[in-house]
C-alpha positions as CSV (number, residue, x, y, z in Angstrom):
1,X,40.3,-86.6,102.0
2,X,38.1,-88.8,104.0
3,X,35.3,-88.9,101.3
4,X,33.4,-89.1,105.0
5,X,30.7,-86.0,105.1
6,X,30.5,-84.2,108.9
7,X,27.9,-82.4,110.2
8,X,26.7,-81.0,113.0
9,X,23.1,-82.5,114.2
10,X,21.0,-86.0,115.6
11,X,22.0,-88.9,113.5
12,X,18.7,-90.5,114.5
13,X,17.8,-88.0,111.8
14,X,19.6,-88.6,109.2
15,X,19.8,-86.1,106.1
16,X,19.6,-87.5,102.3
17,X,17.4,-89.1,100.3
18,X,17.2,-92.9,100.1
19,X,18.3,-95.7,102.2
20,X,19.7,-94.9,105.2
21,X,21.3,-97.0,107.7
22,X,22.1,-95.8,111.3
23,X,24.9,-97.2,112.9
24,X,26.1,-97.2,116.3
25,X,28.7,-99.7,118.4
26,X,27.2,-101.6,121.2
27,X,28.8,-104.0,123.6
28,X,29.1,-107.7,124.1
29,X,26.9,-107.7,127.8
30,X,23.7,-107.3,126.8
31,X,23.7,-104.0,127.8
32,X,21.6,-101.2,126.6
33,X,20.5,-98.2,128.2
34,X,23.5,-94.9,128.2
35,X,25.2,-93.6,125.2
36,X,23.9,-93.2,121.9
37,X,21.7,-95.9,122.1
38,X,19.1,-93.5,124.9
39,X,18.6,-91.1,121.1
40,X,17.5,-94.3,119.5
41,X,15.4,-96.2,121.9
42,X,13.4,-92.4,122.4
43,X,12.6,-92.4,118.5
44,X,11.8,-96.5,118.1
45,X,11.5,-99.7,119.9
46,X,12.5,-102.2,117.8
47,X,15.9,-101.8,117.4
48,X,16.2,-102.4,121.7
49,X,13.9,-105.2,121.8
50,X,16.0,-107.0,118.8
51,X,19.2,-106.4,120.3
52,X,18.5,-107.8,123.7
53,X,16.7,-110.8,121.8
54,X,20.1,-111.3,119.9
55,X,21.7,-111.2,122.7
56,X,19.5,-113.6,124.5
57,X,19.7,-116.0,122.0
58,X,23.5,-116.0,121.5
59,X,24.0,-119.0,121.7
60,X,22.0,-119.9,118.4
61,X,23.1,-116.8,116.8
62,X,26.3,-114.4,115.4
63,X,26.2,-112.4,118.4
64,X,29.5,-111.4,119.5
65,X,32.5,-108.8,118.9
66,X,32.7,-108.1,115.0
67,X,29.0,-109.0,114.4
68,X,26.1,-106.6,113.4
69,X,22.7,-106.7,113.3
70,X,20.2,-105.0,111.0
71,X,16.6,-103.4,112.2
72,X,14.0,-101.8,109.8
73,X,12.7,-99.4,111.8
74,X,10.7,-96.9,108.8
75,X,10.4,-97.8,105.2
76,X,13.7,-96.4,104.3
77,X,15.3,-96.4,107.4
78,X,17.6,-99.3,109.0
79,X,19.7,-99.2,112.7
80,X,22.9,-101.4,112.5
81,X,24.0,-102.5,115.9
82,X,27.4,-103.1,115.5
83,X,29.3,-104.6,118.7
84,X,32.8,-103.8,118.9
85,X,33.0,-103.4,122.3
86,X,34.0,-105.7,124.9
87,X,32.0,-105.3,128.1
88,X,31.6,-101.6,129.9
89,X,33.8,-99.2,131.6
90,X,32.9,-99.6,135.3
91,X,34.9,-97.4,138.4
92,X,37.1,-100.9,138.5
93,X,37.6,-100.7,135.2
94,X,41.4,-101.0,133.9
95,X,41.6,-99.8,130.2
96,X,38.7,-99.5,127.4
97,X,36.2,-101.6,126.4
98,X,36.4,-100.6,122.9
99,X,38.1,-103.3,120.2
100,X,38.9,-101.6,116.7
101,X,39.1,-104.7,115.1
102,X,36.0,-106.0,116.0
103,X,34.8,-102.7,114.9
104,X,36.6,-103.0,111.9
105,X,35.1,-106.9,111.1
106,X,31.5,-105.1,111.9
107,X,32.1,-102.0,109.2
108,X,32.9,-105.1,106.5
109,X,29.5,-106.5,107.7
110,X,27.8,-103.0,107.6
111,X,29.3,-102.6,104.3
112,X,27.6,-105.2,102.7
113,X,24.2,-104.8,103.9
114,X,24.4,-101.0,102.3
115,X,25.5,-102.3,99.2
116,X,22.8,-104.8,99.0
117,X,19.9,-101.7,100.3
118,X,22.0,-99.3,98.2
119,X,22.1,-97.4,101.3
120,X,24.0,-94.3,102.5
121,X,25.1,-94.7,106.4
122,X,25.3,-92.2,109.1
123,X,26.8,-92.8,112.8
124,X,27.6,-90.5,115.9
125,X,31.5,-91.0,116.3
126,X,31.0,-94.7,116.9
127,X,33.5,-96.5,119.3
128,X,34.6,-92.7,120.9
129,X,31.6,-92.5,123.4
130,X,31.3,-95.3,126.3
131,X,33.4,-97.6,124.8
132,X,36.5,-95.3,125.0
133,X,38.1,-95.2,121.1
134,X,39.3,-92.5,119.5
135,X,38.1,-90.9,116.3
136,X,41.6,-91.2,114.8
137,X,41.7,-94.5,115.2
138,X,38.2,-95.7,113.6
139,X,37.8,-92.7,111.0
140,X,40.5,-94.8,108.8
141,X,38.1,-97.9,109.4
142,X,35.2,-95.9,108.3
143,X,37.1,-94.9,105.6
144,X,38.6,-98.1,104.5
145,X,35.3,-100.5,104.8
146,X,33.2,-98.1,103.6
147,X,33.8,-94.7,102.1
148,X,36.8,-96.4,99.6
149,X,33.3,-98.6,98.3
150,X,31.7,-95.5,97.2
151,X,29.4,-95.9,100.2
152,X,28.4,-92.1,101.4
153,X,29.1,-92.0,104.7
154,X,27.4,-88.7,107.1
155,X,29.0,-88.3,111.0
156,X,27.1,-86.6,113.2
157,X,28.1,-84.1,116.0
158,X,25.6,-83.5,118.1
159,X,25.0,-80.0,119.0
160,X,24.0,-76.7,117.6
């Protein structure tokens, strides 16, 4: 057992009570605008605008593969912008831009922040979209960075 909860909905609307924190993997470019990230920039602003600020400023900041950011965007109600993906998948494109262990480095980052909020966290299937991953390959990350801490952990499949 996965101790991971699956249902079928918008994770920019997550279920629960609490603290919630939204994750979702975003890539080392700079780039915003396709995937997950469209749900979240139609439901808040800030979460865009700090990301391409980070990114901006990267070379006085964290930003790169493994790193995460947090943004408060409603009282009880964070996005985590994890990066774990190196560049994007273009018609030239050889392989996937996706990088489980910088996924993996982000999830220990993630990890802490929720402990500190006492949050629960809820994500699409992050890493599986644009960037190229599989599920079976960054479920057991989920798992083993957060769900093995006793953080509750909801995936959402968009759809009826």
């Amino acid at each position: 057992m996965s101790g991971i909860t699956y249902v079928r909905g918008d994770a920019t609307a997550p279920q629960g009570k609490g603290v919630k924190i939204i994750a979702h993997v975003c890539n080392d470019l700079g780039g915003w605008g396709k995937g997950f990230v469209v749900a979240v920039s139609r439901r808040w602003v800030e979460p865009e605008k700090e990301y391409r600020r980070w990114h901006r400023e990267r070379a006085k900041n964290d930003f790169g593969l493994g790193a995460a950011q947090f943004v408060q965007v409603e009282r009880l109600v964070w996005v985590a912008d994890l990066v774990g993906q190196r560049g994007m998948r273009t018609g030239r494109s050889s392989g996937v831009p996706v990088r489980y262990e910088a996924i993996d480095t982000a999830l220990g980052r993630l990890a802490g922040k929720a402990e500190e909020l006492g949050a629960s966290v809820h994500m699409p299937r992050i890493g599986c979209g644009l960037a190229g991953g599989t599920w079976a390959r960054v479920e057991p990350l989920v798992v083993q960075r957060l769900t093995a801490r006793e953080i509750p952990v909801t995936v959402y499949d968009f759809g009826a």
